[in-house]
C-alpha positions as CSV (number, residue, x, y, z in Angstrom):
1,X,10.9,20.1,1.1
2,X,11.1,23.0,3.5
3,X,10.5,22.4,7.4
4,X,7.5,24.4,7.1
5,X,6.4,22.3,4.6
6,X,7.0,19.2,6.8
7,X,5.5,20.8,9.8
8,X,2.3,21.7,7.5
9,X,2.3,17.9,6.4
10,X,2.6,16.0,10.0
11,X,0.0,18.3,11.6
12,X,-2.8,17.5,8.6
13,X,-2.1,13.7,8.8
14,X,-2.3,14.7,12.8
15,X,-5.7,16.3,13.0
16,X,-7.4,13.6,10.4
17,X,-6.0,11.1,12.6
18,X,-7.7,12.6,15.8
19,X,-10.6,13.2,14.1
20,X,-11.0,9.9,13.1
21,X,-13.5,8.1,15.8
22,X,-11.7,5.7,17.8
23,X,-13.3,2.5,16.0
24,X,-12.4,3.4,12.9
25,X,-9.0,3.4,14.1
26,X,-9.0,0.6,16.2
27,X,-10.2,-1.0,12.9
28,X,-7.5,0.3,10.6
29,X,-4.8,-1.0,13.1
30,X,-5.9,-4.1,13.2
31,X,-6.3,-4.3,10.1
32,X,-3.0,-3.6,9.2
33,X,-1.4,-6.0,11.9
34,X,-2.8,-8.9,10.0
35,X,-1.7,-7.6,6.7
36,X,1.7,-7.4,7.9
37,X,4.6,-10.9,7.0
38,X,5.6,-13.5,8.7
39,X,7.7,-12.0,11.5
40,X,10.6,-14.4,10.3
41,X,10.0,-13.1,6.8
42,X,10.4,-9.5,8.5
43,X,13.6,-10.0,10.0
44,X,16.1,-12.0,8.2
45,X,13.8,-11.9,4.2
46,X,13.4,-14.2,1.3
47,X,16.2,-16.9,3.5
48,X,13.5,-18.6,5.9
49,X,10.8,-18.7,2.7
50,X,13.9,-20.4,0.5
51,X,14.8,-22.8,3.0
52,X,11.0,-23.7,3.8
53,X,10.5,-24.4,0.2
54,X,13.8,-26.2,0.1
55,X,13.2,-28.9,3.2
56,X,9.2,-28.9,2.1
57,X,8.5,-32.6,1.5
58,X,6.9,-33.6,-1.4
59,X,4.3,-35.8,-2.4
């Protein structure tokens, strides 16, 4: 991909972005902060889930 190309690309996404009205992406952002993992998950991956499931008690 040429720089152009790139430069082309960021300032479309850029423009819909600020023409988008301000709820809508208020809206968007939040709704991709609650689709987002566990911040544990995030950071150090499948361990935290593993030991969870390990120490979990069971009925």
């Amino acid at each position: 991909m040429a720089v152009n190309d790139y430069v082309k690309f960021v300032t479309q996404r850029f423009v819909t972005y600020m023409d988008m009205p301000k709820e809508e992406r208020a809206r968007r952002r939040s709704a991709r902060k609650q689709e987002r993992p566990p911040l544990s998950y995030r950071l150090f991956g499948i361990v935290p889930l593993s030991l969870r499931l390990l120490f979990r008690r069971r009925p």
